[in-house]
C-alpha positions in Angstrom: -19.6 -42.8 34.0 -19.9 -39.8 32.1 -23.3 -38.5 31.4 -24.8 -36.5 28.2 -27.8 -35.0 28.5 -28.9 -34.1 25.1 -31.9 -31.4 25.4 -34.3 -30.2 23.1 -34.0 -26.8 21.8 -36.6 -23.8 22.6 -35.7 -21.6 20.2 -38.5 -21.4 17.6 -37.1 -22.2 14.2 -34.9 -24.3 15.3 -35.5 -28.4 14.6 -31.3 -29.2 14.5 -29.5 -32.0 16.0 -26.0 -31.7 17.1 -25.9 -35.9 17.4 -27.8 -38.7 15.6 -28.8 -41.4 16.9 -25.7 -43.2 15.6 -23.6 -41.1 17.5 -25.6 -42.3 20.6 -24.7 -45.3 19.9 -21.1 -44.8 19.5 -21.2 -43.0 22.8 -22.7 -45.7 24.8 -20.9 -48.3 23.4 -18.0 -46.2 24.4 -19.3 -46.2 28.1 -21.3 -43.1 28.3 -24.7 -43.1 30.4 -26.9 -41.1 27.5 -30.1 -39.0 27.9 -32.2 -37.8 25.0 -35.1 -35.1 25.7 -38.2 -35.9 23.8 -38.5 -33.0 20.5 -41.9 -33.0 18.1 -39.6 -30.4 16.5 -36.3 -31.8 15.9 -35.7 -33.3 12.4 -34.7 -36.3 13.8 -37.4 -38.3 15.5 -37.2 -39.1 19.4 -37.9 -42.6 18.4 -34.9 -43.3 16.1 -32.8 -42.5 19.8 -35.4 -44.4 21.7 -34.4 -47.0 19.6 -30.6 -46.9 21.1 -31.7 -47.9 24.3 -31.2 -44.1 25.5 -32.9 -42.8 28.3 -35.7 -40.7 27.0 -36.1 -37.6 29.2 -39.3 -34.7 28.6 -38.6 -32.0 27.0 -36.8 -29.1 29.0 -36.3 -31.5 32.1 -32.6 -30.7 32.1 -33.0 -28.3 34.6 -33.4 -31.3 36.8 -31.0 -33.3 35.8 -28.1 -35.0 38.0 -25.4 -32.1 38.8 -22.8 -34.6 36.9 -24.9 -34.3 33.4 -23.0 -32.8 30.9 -26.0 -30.6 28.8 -25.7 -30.5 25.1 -27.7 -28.1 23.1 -27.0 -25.7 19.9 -28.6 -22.3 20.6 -29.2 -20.6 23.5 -31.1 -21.3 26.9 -34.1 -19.8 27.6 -33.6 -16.5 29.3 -34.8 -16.4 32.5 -32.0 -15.2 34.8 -32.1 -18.2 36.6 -28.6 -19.4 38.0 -26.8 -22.5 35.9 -25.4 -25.4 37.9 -24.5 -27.6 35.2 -22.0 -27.8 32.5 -23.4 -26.8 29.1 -21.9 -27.2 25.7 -23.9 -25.2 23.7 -22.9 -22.1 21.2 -23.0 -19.3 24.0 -22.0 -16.2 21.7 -20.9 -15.3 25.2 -17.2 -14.0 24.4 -16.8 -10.8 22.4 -19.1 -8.2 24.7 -22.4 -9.2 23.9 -25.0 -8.1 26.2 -26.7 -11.0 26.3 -23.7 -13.0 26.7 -22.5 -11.4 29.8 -26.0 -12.4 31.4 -25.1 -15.8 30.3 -22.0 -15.2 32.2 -23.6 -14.2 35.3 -25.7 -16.8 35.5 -23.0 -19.8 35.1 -21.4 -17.7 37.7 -24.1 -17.5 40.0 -24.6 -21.1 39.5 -21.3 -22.6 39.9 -21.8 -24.1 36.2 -19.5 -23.7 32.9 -19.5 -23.1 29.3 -18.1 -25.3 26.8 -18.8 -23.1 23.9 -18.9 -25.4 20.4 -17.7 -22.6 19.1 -14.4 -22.8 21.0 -13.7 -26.2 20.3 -10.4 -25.9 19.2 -7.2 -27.8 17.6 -3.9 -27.3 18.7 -3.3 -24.3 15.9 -6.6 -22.6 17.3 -8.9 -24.5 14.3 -12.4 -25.0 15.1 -13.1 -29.3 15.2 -16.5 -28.8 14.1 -18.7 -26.0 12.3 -22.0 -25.6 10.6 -20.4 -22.8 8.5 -20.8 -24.7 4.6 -24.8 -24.6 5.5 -24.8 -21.4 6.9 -23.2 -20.2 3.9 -25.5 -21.8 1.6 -28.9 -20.6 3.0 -27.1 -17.3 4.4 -26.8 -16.5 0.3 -30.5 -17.6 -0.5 -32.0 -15.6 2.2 -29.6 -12.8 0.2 -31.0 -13.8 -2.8 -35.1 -13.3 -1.8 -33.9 -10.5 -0.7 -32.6 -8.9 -3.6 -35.9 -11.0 -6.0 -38.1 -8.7 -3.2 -36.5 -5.6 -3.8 -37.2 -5.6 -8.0 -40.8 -5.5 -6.9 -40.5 -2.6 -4.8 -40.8 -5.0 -1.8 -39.0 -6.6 1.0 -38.7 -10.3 1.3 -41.1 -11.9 3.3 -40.7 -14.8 6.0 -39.0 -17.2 5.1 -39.0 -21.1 6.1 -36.9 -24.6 6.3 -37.1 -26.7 3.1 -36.8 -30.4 3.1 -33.8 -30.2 1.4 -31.2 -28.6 -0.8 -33.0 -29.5 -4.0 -36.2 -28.1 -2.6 -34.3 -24.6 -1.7 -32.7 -24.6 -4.8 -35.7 -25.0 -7.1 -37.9 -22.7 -4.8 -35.3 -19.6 -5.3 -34.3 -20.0 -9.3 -38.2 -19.7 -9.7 -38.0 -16.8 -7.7 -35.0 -15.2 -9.8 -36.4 -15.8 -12.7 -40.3 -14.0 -12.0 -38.1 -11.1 -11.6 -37.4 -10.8 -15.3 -33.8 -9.2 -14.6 -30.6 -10.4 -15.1 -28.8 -12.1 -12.0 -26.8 -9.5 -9.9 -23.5 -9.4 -9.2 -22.4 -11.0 -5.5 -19.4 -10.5 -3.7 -18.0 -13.2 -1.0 -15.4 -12.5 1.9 -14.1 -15.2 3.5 -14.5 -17.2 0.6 -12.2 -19.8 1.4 -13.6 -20.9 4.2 -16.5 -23.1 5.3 -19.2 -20.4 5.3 -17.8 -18.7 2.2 -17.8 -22.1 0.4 -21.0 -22.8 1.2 -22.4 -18.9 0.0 -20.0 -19.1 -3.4 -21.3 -22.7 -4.2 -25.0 -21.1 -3.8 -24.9 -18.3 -5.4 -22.8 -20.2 -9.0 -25.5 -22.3 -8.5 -28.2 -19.5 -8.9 -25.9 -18.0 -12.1 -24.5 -15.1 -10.7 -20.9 -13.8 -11.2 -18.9 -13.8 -8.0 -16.1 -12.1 -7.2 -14.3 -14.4 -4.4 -12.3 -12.6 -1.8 -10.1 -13.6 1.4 -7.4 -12.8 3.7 -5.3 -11.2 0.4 -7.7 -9.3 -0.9 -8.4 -7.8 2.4 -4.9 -7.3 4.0 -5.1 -3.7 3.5 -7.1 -3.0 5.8 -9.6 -1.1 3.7 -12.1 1.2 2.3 -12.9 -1.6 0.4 -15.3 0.4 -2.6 -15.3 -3.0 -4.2 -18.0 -4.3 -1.7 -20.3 -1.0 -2.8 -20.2 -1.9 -6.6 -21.8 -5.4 -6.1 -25.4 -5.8 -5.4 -25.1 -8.3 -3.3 -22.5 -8.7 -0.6 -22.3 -11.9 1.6 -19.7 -11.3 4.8 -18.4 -14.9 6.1 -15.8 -13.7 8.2 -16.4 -14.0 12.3 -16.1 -10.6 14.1 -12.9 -10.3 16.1 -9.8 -8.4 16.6 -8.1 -7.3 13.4 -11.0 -7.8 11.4 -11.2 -4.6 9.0 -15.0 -2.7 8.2 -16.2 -3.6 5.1 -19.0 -1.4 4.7 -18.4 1.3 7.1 -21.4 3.5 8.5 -21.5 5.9 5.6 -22.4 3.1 3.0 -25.8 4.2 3.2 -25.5 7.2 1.0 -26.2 7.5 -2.8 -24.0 6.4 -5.4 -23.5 2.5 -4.7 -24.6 -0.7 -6.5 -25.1 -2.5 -3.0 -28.9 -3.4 -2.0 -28.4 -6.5 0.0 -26.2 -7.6 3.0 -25.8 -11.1 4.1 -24.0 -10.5 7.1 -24.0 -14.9 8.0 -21.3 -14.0 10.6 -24.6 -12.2 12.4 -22.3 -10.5 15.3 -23.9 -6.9 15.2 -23.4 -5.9 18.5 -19.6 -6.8 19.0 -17.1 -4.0 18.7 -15.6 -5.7 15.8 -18.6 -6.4 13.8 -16.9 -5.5 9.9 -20.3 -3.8 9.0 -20.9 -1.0 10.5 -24.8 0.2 8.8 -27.4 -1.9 11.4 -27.3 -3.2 15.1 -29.6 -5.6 15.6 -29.9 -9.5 14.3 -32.8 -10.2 11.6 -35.3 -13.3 12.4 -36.8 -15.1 10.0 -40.9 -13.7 10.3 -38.7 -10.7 9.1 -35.5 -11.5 7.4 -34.3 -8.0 6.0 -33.4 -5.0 7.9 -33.9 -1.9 5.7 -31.3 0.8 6.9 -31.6 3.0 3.6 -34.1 3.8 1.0 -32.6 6.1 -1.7 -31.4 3.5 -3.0 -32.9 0.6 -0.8 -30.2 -1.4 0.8 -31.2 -4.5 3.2 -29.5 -6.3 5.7 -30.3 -9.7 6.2 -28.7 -11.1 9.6 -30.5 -14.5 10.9 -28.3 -16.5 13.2 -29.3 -19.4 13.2 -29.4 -20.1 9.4 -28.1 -23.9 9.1 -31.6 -24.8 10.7 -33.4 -23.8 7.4 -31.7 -26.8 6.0 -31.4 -28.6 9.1 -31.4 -32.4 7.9 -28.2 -31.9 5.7 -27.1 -29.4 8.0 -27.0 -31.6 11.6 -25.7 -34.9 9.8 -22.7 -33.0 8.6 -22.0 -31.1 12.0 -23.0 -34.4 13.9 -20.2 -36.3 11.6 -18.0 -33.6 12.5 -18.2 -33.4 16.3 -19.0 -36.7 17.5 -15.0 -37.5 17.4 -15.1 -34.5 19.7 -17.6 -36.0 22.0 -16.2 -39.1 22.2 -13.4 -37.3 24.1 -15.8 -35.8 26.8 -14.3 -38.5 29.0 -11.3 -36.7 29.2 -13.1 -33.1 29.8 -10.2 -31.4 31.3 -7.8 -32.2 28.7 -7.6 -31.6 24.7 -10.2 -28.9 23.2 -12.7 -29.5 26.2 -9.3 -28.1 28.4 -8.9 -25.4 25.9 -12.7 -24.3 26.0 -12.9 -24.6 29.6 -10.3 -22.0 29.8 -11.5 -19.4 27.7 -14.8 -19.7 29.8 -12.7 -18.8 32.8 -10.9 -16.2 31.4 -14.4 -14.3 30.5 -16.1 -15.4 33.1 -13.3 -13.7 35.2 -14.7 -10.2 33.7 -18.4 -10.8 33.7 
């Protein structure tokens, strides 16, 4: 009988699901044997799985759990070097030279464990099966946009917070646009067609600005790219990896651009492919902007874990998406749990 063990997330922030309780359900009517940790933070309530006849587990007990448990999570695991025995399915960030994900790596390898990275559940044609990117996008180009409101006051924007819902966000940041008393700045997206870019383009028409939507044509030359300076705002939505040009290379900072905010939702600074090149290190959301120059002021902002500021629209649509993927689990050495089990071998070959 296969076993999921759903735990509760640590990271602060961070009140996502990746399964509802209907997709409990599903599983155990299925066959599955299904474990739900207790959360006072996740947006959907422990009870609404107690109510699936689950097993309800404390919070963080998966480090005790049978060897066989599968262990589902989003973010990471807390880091405390200890070895992993068990098979996580998590997003690892793991794969493209991070530091922190090559202690990952040594700890699955001192363990004997493995890494089923959601973000390497793939298709057959190497398409991911399930994605938060749409609600990344969305609150990736608010975040942009408080940014930007901040800066007409001569400050930079302050914490920021989860709404209830999209309606709440929306209403929350057109006020904020319009105390500026200045007319909405110009946006650039890249990576427009895809989930994240979606999500950022639909936000920012939303707020009234012009956007100027670019993907893999516009880009195909590899670059400079002096377009992306003569917007204010620039939202990236295009993963780091090989091939990917630099957008906004490390000389950006000087005079004589329109650029004052980056929304770099990919959030992969410290990869060698990272497309923007002006800051190294993630934002959080006690301090969303990165100021890397001041004549004129240009922010980065770089949260990574940016679906969770919306995180009831966000987990039902990524639930919806993977549970079909789940449901599979049975079969974990075949289909896109054979693919991502592969990858993790390949890296974990070189950590």
């Amino acid at each position: 009988m296969t076993h999921l063990w759903v735990r509760a997330e640590s990271r602060p922030n961070e009140d996502r699901a990746g399964i509802t309780p209907e997709g409990v359900a599903a599983l155990q009517k299925q066959g599955f044997r299904v474990t739900v940790e207790d959360s006072p933070r996740r947006i959907i309530p422990t009870d609404a799985y107690r109510a699936t006849g689950a097993a309800i587990a404390p919070e963080g007990s998966w480090t005790t759990a049978p060897d066989d448990a599968i262990v589902f999570g989003l973010k990471e695991l807390p880091e405390d070097g200890t070895p992993l025995r068990h098979r996580h399915v998590m997003f690892g960030h793991a794969f493209k030279g991070q530091p922190a994900g090559q202690a990952l790596l040594r700890r699955f390898k001192a363990g004997g464990g493995a890494l089923y990275d959601l973000e390497y559940l793939l298709d057959e044609d190497g398409r991911r099966l399930a994605a938060f990117g749409y609600w990344a996008g969305y609150a990736g180009a608010a975040v942009s946009l408080q940014c930007w409101a901040a800066q007409q006051s001569g400050g930079i924007c302050p914490p920021v917070h989860a709404w209830p819902d999209r309606d709440a966000l929306t209403a929350d940041l057109r006020a904020r646009l319009d105390a500026t008393g200045r007319p909405r700045p110009r946006a650039i997206v890249i990576g427009a067609k895809g989930r994240v870019g979606t999500g950022a383009s639909d936000l920012l028409s939303a707020m009234g600005l012009r956007v100027t939507r670019w993907d893999l044509a516009e880009t195909a030359h590899g670059g400079p790219f002096p377009e992306v300076l003569a917007h204010e705002i620039f939202v990236n939505a295009i993963l780091a990896g090989p091939g990917v040009p630099v957008f906004v290379p490390s000389e950006a900072v000087a005079p004589g651009r329109a650029l004052s905010v980056i929304g770099d939702v990919a959030c992969d600074p410290t990869s060698d492919f990272s497309p923007i090149k002006v800051y190294d290190r993630t934002t959080t959301w006690q301090e969303p902007a990165l100021r890397v120059a001041e004549d004129p002021v240009l922010d980065v902002m770089a949260i990574d874990n940016l679906p969770s500021m919306l995180p009831r629209e966000s987990s039902l649509d990524y639930a919806a998406q993977l549970l079909p993927v789940l449901q599979r689990l049975d079969r974990i050495g075949d289909g896109p749990w054979g693919r991502a089990a592969a990858i993790f071998r390949d890296h974990l070959k070189r950590a």
